[in-house]
Biopython code that builds the backbone (N, CA, C, O; Angstrom):
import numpy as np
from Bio.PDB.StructureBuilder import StructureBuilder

atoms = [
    (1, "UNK", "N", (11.780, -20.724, -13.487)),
    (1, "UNK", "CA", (11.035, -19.747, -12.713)),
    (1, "UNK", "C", (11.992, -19.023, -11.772)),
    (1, "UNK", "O", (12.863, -19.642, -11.161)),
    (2, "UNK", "N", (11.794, -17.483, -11.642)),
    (2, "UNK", "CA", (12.803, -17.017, -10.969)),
    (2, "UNK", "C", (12.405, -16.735, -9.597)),
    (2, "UNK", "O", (11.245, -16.352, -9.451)),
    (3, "UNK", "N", (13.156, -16.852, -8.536)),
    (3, "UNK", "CA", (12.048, -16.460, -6.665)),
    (3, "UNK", "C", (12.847, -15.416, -6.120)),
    (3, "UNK", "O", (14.057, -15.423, -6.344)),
    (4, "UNK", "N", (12.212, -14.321, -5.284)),
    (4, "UNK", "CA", (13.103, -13.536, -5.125)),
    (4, "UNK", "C", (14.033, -13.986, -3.675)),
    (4, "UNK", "O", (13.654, -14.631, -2.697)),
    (5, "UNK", "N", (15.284, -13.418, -3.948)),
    (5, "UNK", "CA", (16.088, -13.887, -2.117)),
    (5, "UNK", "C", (15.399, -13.664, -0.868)),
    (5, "UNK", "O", (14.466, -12.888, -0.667)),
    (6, "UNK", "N", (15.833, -14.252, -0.250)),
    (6, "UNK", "CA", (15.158, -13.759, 1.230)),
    (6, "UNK", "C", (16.479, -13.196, 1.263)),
    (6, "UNK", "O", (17.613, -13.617, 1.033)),
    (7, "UNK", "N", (15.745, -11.642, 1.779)),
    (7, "UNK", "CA", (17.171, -10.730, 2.352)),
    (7, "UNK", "C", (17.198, -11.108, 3.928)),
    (7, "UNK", "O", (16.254, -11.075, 4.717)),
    (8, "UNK", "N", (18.377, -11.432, 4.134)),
    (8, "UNK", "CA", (18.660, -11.489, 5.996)),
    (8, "UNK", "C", (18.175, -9.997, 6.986)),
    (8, "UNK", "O", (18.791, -8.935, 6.904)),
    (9, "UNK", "N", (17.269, -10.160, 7.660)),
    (9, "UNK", "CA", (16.990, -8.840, 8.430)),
    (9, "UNK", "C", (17.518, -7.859, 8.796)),
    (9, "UNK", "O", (17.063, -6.728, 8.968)),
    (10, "UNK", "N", (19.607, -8.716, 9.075)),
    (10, "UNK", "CA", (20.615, -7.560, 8.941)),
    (10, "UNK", "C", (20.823, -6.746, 8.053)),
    (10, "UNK", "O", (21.374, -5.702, 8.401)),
    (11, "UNK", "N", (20.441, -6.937, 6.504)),
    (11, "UNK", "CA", (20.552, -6.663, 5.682)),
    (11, "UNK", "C", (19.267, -5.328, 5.459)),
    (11, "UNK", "O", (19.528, -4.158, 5.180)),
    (12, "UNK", "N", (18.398, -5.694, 5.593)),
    (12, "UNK", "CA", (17.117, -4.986, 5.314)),
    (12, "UNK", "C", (17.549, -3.607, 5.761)),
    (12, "UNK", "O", (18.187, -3.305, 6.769)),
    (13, "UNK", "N", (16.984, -2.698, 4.633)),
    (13, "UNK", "CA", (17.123, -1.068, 4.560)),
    (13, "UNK", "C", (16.039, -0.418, 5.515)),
    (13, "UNK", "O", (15.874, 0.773, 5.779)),
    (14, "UNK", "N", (15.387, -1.468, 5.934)),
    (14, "UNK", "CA", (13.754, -1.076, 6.710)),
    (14, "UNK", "C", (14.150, -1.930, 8.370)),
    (14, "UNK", "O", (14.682, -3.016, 8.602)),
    (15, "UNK", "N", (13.571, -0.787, 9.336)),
    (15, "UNK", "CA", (13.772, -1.213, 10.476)),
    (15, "UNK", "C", (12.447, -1.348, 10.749)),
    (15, "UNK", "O", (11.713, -0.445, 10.347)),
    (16, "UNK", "N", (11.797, -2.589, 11.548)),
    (16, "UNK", "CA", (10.982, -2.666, 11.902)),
    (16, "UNK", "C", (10.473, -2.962, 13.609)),
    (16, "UNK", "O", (11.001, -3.750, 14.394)),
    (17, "UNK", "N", (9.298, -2.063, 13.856)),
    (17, "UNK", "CA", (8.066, -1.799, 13.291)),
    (17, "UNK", "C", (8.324, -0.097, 13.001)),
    (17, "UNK", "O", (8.654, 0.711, 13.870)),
    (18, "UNK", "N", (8.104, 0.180, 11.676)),
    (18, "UNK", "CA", (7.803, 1.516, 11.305)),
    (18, "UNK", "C", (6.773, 2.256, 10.567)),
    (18, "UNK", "O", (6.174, 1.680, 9.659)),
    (19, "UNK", "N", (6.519, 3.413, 10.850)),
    (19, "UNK", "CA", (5.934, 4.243, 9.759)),
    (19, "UNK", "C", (6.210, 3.913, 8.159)),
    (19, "UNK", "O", (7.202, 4.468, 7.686)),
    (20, "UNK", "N", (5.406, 3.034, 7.245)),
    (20, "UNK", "CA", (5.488, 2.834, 5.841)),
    (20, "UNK", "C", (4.948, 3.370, 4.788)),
    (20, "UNK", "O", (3.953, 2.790, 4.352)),
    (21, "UNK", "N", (5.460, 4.714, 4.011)),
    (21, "UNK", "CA", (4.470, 4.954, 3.160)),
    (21, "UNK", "C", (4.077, 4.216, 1.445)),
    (21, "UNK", "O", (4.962, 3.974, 0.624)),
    (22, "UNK", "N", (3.140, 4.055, 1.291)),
    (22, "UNK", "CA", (2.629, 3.175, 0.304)),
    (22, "UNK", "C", (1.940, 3.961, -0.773)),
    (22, "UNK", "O", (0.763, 4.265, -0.577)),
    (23, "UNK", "N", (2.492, 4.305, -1.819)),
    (23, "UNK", "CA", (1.676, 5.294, -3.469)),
    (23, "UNK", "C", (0.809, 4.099, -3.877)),
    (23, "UNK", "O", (1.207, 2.944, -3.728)),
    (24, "UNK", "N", (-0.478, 4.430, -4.434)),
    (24, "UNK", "CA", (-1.349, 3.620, -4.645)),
    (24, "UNK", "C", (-2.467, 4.569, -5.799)),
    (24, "UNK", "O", (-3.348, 5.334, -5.407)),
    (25, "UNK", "N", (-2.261, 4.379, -6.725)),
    (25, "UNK", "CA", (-3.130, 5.005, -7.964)),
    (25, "UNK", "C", (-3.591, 3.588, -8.808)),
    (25, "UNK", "O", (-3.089, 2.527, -9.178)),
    (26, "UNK", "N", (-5.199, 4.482, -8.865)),
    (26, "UNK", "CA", (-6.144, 4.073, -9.594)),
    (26, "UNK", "C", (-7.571, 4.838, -10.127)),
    (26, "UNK", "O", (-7.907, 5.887, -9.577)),
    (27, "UNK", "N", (-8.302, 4.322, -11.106)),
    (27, "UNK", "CA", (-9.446, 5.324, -11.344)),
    (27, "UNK", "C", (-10.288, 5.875, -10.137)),
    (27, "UNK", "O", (-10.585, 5.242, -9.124)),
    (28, "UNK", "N", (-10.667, 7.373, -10.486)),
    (28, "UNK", "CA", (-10.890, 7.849, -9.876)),
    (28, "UNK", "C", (-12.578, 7.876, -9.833)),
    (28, "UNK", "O", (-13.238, 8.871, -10.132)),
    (29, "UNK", "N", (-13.202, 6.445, -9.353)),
    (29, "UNK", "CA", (-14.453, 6.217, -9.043)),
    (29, "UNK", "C", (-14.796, 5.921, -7.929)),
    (29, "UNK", "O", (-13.932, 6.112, -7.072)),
    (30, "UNK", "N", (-16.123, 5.357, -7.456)),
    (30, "UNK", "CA", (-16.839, 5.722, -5.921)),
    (30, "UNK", "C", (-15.877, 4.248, -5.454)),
    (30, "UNK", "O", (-15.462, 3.367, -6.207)),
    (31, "UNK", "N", (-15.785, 4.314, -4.609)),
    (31, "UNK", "CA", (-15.439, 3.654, -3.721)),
    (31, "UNK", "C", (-13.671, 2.919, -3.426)),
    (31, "UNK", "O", (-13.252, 2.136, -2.573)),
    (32, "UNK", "N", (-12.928, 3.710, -4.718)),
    (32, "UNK", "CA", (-11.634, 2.812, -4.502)),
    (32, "UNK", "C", (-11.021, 3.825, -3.327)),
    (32, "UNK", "O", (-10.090, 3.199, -2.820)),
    (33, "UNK", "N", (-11.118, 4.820, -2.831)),
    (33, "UNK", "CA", (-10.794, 4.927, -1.751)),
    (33, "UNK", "C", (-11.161, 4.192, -0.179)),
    (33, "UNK", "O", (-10.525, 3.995, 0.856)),
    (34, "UNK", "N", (-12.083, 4.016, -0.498)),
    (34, "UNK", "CA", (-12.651, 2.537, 0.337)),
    (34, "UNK", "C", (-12.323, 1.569, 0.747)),
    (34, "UNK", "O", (-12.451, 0.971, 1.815)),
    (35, "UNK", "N", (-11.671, 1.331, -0.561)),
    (35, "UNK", "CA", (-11.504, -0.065, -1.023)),
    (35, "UNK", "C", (-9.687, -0.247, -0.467)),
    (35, "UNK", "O", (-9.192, -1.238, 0.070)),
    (36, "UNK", "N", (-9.077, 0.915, -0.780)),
    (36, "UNK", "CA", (-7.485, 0.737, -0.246)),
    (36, "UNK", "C", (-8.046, 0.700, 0.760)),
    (36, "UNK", "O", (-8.543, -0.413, 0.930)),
    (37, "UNK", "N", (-8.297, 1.612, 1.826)),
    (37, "UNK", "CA", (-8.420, 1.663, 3.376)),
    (37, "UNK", "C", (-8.520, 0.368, 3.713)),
    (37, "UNK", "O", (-7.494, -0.043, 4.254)),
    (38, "UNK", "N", (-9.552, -0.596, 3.570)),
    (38, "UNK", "CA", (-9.805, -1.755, 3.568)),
    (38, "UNK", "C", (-8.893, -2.806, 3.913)),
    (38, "UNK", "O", (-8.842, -3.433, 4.971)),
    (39, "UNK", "N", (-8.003, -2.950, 2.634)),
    (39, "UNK", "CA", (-7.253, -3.308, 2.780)),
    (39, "UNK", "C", (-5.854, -3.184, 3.517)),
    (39, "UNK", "O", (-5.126, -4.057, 3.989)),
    (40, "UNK", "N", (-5.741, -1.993, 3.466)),
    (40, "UNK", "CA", (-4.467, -1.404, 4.482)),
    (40, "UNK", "C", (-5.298, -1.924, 6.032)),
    (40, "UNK", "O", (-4.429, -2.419, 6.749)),
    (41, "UNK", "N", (-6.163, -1.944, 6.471)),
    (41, "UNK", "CA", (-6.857, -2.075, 7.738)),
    (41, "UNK", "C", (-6.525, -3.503, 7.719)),
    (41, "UNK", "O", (-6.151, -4.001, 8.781)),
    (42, "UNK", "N", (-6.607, -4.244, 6.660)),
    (42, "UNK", "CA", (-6.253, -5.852, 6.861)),
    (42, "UNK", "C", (-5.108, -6.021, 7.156)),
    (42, "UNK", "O", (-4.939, -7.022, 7.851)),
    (43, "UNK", "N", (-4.040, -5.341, 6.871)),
    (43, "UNK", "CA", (-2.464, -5.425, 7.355)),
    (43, "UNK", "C", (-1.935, -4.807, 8.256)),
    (43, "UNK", "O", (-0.946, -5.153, 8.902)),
    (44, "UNK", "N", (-2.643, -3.722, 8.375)),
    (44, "UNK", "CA", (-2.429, -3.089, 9.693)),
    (44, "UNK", "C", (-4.018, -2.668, 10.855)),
    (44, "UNK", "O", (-4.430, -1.541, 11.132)),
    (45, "UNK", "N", (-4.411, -3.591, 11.166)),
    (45, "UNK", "CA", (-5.171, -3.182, 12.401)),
    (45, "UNK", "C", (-5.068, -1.916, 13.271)),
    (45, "UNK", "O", (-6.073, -1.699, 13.949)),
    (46, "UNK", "N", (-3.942, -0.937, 13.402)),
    (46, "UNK", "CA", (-4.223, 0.240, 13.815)),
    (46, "UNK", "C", (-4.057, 1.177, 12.977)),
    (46, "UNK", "O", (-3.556, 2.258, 13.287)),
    (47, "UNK", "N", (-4.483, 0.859, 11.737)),
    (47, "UNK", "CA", (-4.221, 2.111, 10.848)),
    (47, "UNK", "C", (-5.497, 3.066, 10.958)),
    (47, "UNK", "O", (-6.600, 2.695, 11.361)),
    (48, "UNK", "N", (-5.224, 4.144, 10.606)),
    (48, "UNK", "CA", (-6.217, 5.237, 10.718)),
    (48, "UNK", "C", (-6.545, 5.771, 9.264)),
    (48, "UNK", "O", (-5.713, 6.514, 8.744)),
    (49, "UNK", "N", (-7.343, 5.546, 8.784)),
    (49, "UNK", "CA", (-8.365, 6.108, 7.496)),
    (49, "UNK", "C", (-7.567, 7.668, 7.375)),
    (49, "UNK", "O", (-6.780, 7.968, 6.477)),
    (50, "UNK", "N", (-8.001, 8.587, 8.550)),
    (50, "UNK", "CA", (-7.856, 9.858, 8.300)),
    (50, "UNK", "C", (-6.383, 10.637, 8.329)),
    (50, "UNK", "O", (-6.111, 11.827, 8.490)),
    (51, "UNK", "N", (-5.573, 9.504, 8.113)),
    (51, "UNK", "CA", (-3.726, 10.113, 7.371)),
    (51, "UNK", "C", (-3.860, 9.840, 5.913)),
    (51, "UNK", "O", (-3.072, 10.372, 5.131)),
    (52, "UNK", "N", (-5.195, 8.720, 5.320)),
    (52, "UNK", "CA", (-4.775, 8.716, 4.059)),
    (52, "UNK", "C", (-4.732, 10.322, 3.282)),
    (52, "UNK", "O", (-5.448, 11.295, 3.514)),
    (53, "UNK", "N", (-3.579, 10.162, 2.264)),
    (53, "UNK", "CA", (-3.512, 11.625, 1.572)),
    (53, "UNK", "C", (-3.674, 10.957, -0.155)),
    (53, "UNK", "O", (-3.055, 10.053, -0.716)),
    (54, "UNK", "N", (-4.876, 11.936, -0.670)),
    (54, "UNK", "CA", (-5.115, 12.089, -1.874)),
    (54, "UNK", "C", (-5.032, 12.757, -3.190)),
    (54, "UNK", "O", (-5.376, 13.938, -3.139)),
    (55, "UNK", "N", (-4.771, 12.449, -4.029)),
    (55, "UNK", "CA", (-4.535, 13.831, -4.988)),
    (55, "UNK", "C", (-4.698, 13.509, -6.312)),
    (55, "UNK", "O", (-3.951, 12.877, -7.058)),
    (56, "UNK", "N", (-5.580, 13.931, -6.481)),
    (56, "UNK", "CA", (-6.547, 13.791, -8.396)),
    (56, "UNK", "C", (-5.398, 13.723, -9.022)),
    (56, "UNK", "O", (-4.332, 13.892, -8.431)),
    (57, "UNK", "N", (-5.522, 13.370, -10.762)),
    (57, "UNK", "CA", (-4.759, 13.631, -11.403)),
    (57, "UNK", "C", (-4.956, 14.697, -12.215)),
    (57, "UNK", "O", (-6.171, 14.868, -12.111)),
    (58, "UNK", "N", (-4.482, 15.657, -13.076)),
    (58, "UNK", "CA", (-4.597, 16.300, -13.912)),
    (58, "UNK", "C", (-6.091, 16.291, -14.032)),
    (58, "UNK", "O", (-7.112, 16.729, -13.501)),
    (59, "UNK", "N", (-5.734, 15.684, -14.844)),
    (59, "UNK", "CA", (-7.331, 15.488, -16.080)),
    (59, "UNK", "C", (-8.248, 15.206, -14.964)),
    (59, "UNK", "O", (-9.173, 16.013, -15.052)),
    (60, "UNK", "N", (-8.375, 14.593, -14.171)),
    (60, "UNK", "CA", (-9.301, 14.419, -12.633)),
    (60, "UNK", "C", (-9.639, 12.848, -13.143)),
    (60, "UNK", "O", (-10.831, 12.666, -12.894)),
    (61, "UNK", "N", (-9.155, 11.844, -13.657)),
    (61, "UNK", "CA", (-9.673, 10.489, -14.330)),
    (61, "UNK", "C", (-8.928, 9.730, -13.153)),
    (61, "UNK", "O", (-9.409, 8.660, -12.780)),
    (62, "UNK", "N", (-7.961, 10.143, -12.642)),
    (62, "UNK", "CA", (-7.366, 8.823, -11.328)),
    (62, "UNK", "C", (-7.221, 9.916, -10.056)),
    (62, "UNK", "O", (-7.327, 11.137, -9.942)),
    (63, "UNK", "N", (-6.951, 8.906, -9.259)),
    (63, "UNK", "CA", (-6.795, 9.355, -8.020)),
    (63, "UNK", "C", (-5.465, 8.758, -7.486)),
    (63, "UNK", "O", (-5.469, 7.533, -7.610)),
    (64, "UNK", "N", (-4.360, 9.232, -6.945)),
    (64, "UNK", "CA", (-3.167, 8.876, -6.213)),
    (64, "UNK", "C", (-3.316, 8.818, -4.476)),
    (64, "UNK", "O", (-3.453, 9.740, -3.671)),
    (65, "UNK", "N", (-3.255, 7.787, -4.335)),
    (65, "UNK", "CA", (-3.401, 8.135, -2.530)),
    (65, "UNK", "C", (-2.082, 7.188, -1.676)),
    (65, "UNK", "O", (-1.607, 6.098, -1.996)),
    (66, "UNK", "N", (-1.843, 7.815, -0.853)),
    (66, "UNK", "CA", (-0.926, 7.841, 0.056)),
    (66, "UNK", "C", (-1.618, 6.971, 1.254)),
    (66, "UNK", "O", (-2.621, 7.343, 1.862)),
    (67, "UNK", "N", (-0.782, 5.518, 1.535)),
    (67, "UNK", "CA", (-1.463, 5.175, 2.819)),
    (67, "UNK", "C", (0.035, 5.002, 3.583)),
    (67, "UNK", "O", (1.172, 4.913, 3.119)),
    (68, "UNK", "N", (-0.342, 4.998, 4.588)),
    (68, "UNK", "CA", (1.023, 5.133, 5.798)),
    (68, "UNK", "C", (0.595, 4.018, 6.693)),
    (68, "UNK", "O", (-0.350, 4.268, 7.442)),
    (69, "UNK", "N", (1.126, 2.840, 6.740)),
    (69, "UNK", "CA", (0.839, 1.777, 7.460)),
    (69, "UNK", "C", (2.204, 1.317, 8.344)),
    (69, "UNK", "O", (3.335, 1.603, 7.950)),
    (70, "UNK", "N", (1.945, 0.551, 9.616)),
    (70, "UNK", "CA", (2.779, 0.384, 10.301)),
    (70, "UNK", "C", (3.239, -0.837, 9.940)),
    (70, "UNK", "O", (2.616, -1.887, 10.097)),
    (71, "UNK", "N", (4.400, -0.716, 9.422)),
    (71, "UNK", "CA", (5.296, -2.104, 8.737)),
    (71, "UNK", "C", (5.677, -3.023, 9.717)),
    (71, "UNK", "O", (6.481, -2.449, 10.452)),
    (72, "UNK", "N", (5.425, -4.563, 10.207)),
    (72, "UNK", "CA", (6.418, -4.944, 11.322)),
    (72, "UNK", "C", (6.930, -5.995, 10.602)),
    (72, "UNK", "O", (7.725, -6.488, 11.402)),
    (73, "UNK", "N", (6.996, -6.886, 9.236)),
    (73, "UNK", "CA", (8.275, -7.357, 9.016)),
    (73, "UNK", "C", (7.910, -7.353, 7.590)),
    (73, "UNK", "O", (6.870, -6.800, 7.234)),
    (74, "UNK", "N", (8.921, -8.099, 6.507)),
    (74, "UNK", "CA", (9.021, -7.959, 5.239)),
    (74, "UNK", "C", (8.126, -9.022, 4.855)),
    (74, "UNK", "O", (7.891, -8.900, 3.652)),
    (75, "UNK", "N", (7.489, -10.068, 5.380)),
    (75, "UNK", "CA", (6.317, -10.723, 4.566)),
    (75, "UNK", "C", (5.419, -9.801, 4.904)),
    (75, "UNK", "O", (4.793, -9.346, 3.947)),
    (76, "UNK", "N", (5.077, -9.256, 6.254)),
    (76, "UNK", "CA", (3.480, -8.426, 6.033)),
    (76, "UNK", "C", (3.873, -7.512, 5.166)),
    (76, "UNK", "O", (2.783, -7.297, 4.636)),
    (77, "UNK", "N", (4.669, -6.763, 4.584)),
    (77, "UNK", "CA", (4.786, -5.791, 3.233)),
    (77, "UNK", "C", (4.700, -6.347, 2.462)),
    (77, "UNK", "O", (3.672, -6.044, 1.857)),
    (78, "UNK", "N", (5.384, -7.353, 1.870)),
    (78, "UNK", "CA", (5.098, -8.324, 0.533)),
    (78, "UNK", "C", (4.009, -8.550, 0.637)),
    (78, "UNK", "O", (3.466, -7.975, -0.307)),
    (79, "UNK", "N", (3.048, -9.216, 1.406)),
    (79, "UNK", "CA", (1.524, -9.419, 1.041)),
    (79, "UNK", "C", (1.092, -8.244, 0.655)),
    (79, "UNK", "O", (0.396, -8.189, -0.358)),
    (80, "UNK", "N", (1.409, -7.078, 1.368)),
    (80, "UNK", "CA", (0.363, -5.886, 1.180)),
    (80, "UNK", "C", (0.235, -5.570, 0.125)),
    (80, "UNK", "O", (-0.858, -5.386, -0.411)),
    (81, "UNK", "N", (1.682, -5.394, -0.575)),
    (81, "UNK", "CA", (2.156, -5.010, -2.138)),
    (81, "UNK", "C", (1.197, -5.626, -2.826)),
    (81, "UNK", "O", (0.200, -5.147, -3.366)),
    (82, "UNK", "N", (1.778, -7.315, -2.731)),
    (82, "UNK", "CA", (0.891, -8.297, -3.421)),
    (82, "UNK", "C", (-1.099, -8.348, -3.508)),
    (82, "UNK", "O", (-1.800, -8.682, -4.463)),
    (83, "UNK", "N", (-1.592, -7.792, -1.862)),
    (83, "UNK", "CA", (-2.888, -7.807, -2.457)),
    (83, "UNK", "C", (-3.367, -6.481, -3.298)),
    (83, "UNK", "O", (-4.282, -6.392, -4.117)),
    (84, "UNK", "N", (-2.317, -5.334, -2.760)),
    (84, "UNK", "CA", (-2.927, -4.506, -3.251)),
    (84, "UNK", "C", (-2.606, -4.286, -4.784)),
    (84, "UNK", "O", (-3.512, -3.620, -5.287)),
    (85, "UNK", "N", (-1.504, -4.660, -5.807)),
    (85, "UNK", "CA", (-1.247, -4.777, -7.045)),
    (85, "UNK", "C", (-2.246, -6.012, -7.576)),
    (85, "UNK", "O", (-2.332, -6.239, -8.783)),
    (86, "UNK", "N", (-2.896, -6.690, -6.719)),
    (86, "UNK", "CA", (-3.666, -7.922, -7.793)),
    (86, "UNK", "C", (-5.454, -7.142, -7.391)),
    (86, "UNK", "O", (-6.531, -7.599, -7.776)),
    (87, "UNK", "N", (-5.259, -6.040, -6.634)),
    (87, "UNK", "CA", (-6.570, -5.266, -6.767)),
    (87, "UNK", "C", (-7.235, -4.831, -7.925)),
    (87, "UNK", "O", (-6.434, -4.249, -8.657)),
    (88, "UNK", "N", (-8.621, -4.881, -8.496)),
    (88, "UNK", "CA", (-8.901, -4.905, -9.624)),
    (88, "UNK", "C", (-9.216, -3.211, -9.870)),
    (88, "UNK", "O", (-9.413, -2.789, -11.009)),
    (89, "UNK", "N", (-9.231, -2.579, -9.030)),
    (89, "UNK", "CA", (-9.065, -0.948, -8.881)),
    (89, "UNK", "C", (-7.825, -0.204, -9.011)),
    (89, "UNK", "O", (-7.676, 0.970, -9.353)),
    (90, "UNK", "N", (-7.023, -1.007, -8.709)),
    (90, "UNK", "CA", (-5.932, -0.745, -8.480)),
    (90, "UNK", "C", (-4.981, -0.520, -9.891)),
    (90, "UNK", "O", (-5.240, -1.249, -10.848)),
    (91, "UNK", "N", (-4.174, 0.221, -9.984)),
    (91, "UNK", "CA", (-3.700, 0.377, -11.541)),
    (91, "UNK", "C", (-2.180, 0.192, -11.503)),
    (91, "UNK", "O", (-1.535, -0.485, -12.304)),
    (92, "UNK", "N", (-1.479, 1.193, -10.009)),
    (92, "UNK", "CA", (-0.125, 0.796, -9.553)),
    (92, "UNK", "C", (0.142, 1.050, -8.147)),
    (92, "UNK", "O", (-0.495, 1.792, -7.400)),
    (93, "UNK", "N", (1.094, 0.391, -7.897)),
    (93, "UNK", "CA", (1.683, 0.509, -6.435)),
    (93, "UNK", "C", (3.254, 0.785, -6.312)),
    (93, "UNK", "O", (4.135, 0.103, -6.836)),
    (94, "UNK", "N", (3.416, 1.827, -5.581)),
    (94, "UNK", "CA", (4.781, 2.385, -5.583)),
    (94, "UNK", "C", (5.296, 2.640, -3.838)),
    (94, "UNK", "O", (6.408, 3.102, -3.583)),
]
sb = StructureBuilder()
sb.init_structure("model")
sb.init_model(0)
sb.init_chain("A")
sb.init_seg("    ")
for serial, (resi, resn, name, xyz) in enumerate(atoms, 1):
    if name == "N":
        sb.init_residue(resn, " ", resi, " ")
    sb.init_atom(name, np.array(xyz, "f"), 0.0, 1.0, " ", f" {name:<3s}", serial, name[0])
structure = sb.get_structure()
């Protein structure tokens, strides 16, 4: 089984606490915008709903949204990643 390193904080490309933006696409039905907010609100307690940014796809079948959460160390990002990729709405996280 492979685990990933713990990078040393000196090391880390991310200074924390910062502005984090998070790509998050999935079908474009009632409530998965909801449903990220939600969750971004679970990792970040002062996040604000009304920075999320959205944008159909083509065909209008998914939705891409942008959440901007305040990062303060590399496990609260790894969870976030982690709940939000094992979301059943959820299709990818970038």
């Amino acid at each position: 089984m492979t685990t990933m390193r713990e990078i040393p904080p000196e090391q880390s490309l991310i200074e924390y606490p910062s502005a984090f933006p998070i790509k998050v696409m999935g079908a474009q039905v009632p409530g998965f915008l909801e449903a990220i907010v939600e969750v971004a609100c679970r990792f970040d307690p002062g996040f604000d709903p009304a920075t999320v940014e959205s944008r159909p796809s083509k065909g209008g079948n998914y939705l891409g949204l942008t959440i901007t959460v305040t990062a303060t160390s590399r496990e609260q990002l790894d969870a976030l990643y982690r709940t939000l990729t094992a979301h059943p709405m959820v299709k990818i996280v970038l």
